[in-house]
C-alpha positions as CSV (number, residue, x, y, z in Angstrom):
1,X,-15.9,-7.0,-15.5
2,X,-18.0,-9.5,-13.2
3,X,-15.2,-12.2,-13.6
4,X,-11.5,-13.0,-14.9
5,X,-12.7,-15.9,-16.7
6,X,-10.9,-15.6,-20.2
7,X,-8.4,-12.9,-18.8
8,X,-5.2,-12.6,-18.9
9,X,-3.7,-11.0,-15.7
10,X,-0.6,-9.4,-15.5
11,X,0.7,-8.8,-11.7
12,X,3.8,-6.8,-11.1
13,X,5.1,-7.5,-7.7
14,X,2.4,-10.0,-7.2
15,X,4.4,-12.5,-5.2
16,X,4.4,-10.1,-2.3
17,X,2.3,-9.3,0.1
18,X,-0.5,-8.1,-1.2
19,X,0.4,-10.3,-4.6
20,X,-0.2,-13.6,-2.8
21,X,-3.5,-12.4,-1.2
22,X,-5.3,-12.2,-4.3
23,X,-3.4,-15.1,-5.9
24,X,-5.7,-16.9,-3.8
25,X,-8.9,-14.9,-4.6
26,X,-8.7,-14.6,-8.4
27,X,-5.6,-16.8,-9.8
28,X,-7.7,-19.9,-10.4
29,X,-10.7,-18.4,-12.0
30,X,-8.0,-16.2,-14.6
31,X,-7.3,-18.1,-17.9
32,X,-3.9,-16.8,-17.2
33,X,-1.9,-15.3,-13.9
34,X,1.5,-14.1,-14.4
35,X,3.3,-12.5,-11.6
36,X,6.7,-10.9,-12.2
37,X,8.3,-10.1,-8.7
38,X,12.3,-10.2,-8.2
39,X,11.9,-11.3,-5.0
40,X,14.0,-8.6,-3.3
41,X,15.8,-10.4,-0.4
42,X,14.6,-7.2,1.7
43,X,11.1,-9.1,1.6
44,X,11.9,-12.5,0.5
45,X,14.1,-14.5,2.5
46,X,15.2,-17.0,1.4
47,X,14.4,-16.1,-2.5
48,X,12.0,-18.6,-3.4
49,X,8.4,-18.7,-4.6
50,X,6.1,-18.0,-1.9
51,X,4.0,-20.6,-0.4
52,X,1.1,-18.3,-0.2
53,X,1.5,-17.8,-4.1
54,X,-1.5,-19.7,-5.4
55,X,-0.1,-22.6,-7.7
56,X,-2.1,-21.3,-10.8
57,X,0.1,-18.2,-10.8
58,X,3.2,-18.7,-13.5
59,X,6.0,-16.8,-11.4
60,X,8.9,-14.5,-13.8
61,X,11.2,-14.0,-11.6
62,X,12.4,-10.8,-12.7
63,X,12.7,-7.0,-12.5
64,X,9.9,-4.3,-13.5
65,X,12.6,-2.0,-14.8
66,X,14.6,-4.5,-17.3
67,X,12.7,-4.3,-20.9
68,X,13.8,-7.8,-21.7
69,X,12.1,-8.7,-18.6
70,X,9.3,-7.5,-20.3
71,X,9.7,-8.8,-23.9
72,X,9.8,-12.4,-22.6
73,X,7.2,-11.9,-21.0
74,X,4.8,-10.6,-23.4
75,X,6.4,-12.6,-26.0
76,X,4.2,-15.4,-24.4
77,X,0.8,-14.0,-23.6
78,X,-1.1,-10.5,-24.4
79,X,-2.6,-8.9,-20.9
80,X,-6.1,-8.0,-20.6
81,X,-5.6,-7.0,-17.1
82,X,-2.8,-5.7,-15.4
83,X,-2.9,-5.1,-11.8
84,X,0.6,-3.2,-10.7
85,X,1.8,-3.9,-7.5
86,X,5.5,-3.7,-7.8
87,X,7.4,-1.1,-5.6
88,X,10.1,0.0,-3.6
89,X,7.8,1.1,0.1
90,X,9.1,2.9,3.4
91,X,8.7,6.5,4.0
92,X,11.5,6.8,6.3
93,X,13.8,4.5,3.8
94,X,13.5,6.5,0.7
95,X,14.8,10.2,1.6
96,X,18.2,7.8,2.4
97,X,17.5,5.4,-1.2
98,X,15.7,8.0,-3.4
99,X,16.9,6.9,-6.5
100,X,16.2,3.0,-5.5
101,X,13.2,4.3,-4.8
102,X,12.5,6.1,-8.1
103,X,14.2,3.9,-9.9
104,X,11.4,0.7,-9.4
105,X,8.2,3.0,-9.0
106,X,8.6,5.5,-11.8
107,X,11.1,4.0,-14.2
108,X,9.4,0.7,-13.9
109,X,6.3,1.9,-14.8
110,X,7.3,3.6,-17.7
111,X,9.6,0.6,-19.0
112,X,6.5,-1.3,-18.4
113,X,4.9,1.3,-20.7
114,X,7.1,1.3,-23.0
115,X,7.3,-2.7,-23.6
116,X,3.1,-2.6,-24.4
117,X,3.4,0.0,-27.0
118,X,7.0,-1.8,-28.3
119,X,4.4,-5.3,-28.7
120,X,1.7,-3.5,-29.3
121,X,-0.1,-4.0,-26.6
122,X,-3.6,-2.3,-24.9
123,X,-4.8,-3.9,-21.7
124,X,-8.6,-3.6,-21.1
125,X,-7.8,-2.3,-17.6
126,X,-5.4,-1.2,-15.1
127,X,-5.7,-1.4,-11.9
128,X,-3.0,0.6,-9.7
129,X,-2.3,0.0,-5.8
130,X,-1.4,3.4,-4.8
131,X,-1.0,4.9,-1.2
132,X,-1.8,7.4,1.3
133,X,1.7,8.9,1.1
134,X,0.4,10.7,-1.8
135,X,-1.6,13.1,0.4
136,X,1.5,13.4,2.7
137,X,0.4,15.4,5.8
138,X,-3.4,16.3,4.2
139,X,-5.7,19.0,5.1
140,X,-6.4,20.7,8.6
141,X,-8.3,23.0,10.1
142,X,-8.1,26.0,11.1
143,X,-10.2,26.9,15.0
144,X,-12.2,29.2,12.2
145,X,-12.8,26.5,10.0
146,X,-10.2,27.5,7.3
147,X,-8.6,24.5,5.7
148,X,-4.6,24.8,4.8
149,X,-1.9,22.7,3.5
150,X,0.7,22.5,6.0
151,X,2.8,20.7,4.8
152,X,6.2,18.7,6.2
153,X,7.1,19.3,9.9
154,X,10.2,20.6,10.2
155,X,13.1,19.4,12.6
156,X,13.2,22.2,14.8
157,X,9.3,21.0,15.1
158,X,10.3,18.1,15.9
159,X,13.4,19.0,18.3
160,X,10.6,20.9,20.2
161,X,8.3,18.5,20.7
162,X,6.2,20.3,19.1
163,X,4.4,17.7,17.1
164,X,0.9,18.8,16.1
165,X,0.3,22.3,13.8
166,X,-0.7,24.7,16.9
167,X,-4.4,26.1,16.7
168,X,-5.5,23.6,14.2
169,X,-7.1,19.4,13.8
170,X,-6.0,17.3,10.9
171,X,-8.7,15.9,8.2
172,X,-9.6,12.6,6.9
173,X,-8.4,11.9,3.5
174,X,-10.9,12.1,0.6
175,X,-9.6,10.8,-3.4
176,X,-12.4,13.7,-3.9
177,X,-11.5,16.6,-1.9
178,X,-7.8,16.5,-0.8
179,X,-5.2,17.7,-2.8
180,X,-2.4,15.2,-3.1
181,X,1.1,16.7,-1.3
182,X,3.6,14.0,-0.9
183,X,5.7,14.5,1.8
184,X,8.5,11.8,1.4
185,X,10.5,10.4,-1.9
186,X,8.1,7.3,-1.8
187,X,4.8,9.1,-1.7
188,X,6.0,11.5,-4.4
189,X,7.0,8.6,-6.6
190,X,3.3,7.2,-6.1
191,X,1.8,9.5,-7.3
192,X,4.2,10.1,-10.3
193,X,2.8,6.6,-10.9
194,X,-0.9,7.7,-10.7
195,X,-0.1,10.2,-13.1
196,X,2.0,8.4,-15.6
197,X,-0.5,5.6,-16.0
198,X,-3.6,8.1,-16.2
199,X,-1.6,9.7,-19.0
200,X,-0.9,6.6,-20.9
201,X,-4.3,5.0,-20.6
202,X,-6.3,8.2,-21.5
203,X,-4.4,8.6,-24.8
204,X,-5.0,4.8,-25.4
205,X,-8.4,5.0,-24.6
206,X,-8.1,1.7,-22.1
207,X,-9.2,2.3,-18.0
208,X,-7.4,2.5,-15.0
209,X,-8.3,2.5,-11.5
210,X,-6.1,3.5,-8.6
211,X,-6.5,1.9,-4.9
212,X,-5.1,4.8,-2.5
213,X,-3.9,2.2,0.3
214,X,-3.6,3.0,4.1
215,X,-1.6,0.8,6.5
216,X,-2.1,-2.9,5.5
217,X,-1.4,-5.3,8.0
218,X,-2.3,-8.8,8.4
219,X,-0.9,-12.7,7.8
220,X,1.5,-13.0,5.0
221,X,3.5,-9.7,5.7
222,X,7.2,-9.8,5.8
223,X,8.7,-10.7,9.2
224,X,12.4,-9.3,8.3
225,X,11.7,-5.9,6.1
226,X,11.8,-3.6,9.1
227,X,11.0,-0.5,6.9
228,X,7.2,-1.7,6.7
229,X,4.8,-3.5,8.7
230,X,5.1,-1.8,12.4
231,X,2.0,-4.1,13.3
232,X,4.2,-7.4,12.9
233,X,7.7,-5.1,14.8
234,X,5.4,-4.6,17.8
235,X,3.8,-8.0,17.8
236,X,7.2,-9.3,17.6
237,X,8.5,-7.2,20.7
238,X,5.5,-8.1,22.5
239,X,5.9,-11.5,21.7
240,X,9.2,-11.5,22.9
241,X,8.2,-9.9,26.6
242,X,9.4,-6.2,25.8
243,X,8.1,-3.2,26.1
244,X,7.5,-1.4,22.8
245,X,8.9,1.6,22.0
246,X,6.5,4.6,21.1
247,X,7.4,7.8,19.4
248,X,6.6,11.4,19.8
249,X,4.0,11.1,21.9
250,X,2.1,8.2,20.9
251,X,-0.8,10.0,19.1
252,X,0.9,9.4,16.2
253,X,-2.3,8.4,13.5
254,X,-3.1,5.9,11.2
255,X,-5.6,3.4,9.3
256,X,-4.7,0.2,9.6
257,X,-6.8,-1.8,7.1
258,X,-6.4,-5.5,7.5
259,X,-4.7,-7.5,4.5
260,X,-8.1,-9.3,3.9
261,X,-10.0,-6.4,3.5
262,X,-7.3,-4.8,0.9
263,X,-8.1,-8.0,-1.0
264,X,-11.6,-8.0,-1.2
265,X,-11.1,-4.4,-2.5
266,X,-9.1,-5.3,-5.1
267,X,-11.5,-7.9,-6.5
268,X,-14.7,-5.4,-5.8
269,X,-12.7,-2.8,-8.1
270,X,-12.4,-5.4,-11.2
271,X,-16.1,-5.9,-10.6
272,X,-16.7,-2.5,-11.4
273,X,-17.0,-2.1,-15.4
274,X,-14.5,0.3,-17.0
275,X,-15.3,4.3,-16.0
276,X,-14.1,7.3,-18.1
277,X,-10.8,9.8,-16.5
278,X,-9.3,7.5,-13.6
279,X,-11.3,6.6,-10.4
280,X,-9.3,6.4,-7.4
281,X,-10.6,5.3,-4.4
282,X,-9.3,5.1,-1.1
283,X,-9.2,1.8,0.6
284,X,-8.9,2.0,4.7
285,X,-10.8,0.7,8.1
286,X,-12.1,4.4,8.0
287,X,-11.0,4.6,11.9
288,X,-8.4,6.4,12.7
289,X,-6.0,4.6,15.5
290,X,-3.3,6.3,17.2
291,X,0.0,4.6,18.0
292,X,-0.3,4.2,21.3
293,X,-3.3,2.7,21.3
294,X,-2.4,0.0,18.5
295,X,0.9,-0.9,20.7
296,X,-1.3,-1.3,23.6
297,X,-3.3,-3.7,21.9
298,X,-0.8,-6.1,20.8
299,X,1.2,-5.9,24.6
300,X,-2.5,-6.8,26.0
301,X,-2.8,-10.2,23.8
302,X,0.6,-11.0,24.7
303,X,0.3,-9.8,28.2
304,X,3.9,-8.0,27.5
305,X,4.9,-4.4,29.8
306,X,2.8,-1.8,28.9
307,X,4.0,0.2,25.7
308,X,6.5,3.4,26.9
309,X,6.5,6.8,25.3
310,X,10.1,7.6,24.3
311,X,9.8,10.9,22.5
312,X,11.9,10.3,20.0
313,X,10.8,10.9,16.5
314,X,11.6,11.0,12.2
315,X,12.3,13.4,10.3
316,X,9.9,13.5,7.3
317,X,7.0,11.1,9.4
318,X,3.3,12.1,8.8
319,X,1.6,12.8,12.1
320,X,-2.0,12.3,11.3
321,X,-2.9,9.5,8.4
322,X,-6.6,8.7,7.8
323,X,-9.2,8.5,5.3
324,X,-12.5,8.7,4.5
325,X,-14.1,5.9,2.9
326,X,-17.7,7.2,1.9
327,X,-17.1,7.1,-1.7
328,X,-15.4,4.2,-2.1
329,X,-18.5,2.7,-0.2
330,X,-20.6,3.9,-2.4
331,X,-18.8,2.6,-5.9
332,X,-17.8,-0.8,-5.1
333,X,-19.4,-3.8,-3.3
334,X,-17.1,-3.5,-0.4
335,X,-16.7,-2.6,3.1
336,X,-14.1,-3.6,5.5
337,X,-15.2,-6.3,7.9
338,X,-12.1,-6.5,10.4
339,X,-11.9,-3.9,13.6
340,X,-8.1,-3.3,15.0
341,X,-8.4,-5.9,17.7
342,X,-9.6,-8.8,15.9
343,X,-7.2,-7.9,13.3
344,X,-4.1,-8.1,15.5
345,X,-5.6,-11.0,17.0
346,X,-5.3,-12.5,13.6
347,X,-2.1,-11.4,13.0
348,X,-0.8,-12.6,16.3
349,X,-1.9,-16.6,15.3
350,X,-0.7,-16.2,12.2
351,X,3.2,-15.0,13.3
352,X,2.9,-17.6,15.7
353,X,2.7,-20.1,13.4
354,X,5.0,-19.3,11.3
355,X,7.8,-20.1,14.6
């Protein structure tokens, strides 16, 4: 698929985040756009369409899990594409909201299902944004170079300080190599959507393609949902002259993969034509950068108190999140252009002018 011209694009949650991003990419070249997002006040306040929402997008304001919902919607156009966003995020959030949780990511994608086969309906493709919470903690290594599975720190771990797995280094994620271990209710649910979609589109001979995301930042993220986004919390502290708070001890890991970057990968991965099974790819910098060192960058711009450590921690958190991006190099036309600082620099102007 080289372009969208004479598709019809279906985006669930696509007046989010990541939604609006490629809005502005892709909307204008599709011979249709639909975006149905219910514009959860935990994101959208106040609940009105986004300004970012290119103006070719036709909004249904609505939810992913109500089958009439769905019916109106297809009652108007037959998909070609379908690109689903829509979910309920935050680790920490859904072991206190698991059935919220499971309620939007699993039973919204089979309801969403369900309404194609009920119309009679086979998109050409699905394209799934997925996450790294699928992989929960990943693989480490062993001093001998045996790789385990270790799993979900426990809270006497964590009541110890004991934060790493003793004796052993954690390992890049790889789609290929690591085995998928969810440790939270939200990264379980992902991948329940992986494999409910996979199912469906190999028995209906159509393609999908899953986008295993890593911590997306950049303009257009919510400024109030304080279970995502801890790029825009510490740019708001250090905005704000305050010291930001670090946890454990601020080697905490992650990718952050800037929001223009996500996009690009998004359009790179429609470009691709159709493959048999499901390609997944994982979608990152490929740099691993540790708490610590991301709160020290935003109090620098701002010239706010140096970040403190405050040993405090959460039960369920991943240590060490990271991927590998060799193969996803390697399949699509992509690589990330934006490094950590010039992507918090960009961040920085942006929440700026949004005061």
């Amino acid at each position: 698929m080289t372009e969208l011209s004479g598709h019809r694009v279906v985006v669930t949650g696509g007046a989010g985040f990541i939604g609006c991003a490629l809005s502005q990419r892709m909307a204008a070249t599709a011979a249709e756009w639909v975006v149905i997002d219910s514009l959860h006040p935990q994101v959208h306040n106040p609940q009105v369409r986004p300004a970012a929402l290119h103006e070719a997008a036709r909004l249904v304001e609505g939810d992913v899990t109500d089958p009439a919902v769905w019916d109106a919607v297809l009652a108007d156009t037959t998909p070609t594409v379908v690109i689903h966003l829509a979910a309920e995020t935050g680790t920490a959030q859904s072991l206190d909201e698991a059935t919220r949780h499971a309620h939007v990511n699993v039973v919204g994608t089979t309801v969403m299902l369900d309404a194609f086969g009920r119309h009679g309906v086979v998109p050409e493709r699905f394209l799934l944004s997925s996450s790294r919470a699928v992989y929960g903690e990943g693989a480490w290594q062993r001093e001998d170079g045996s790789v385990f599975y270790p799993g979900q720190r426990s809270h006497a771990q964590f009541e110890a300080g004991q934060w790493d797995f003793a004796g052993a280094r954690p390992l890049p994620s790889s789609a290929p190599v690591t085995v998928p271990k969810p440790t939270s209710v939200y990264g379980a649910t992902k991948l329940a959507q992986e494999n409910i979609l996979s199912a469906w589109v190999n028995a209906r001979d159509t393609v999908l393609t899953v986008l295993r995301l890593q911590n997306v930042y950049g303009p257009g993220q919510s400024l109030i949902n304080s279970y995502t986004g801890i790029v825009s919390l510490f740019s708001q502290l250090a905005e704000r002259g305050e010291s930001i708070p670090i946890y454990e001890d601020g080697a905490i890991t992650r990718d952050f993969v800037y929001i223009d970057d996500v996009a690009d990968a998004f359009v790179a991965a429609l470009a691709r034509e159709g493959e048999a099974g499901t390609p997944t790819y994982d979608v990152g910098s490929g740099v691993g950068t540790t708490i610590l060192q991301l709160a020290e960058a935003v109090a620098a711009y701002h010239s706010a108190p140096a970040p403190h450590i405050t040993g405090k921690y959460r039960d369920g958190d991943v240590r060490h999140a990271e991927c590998r991006i060799d193969d996803t190099l390697a399949a699509l036309d992509w690589a990330p252009r934006w490094s950590v600082d010039a992507g918090v620099a960009g961040l920085q102007e942006w929440i700026a002018a949004q005061r």
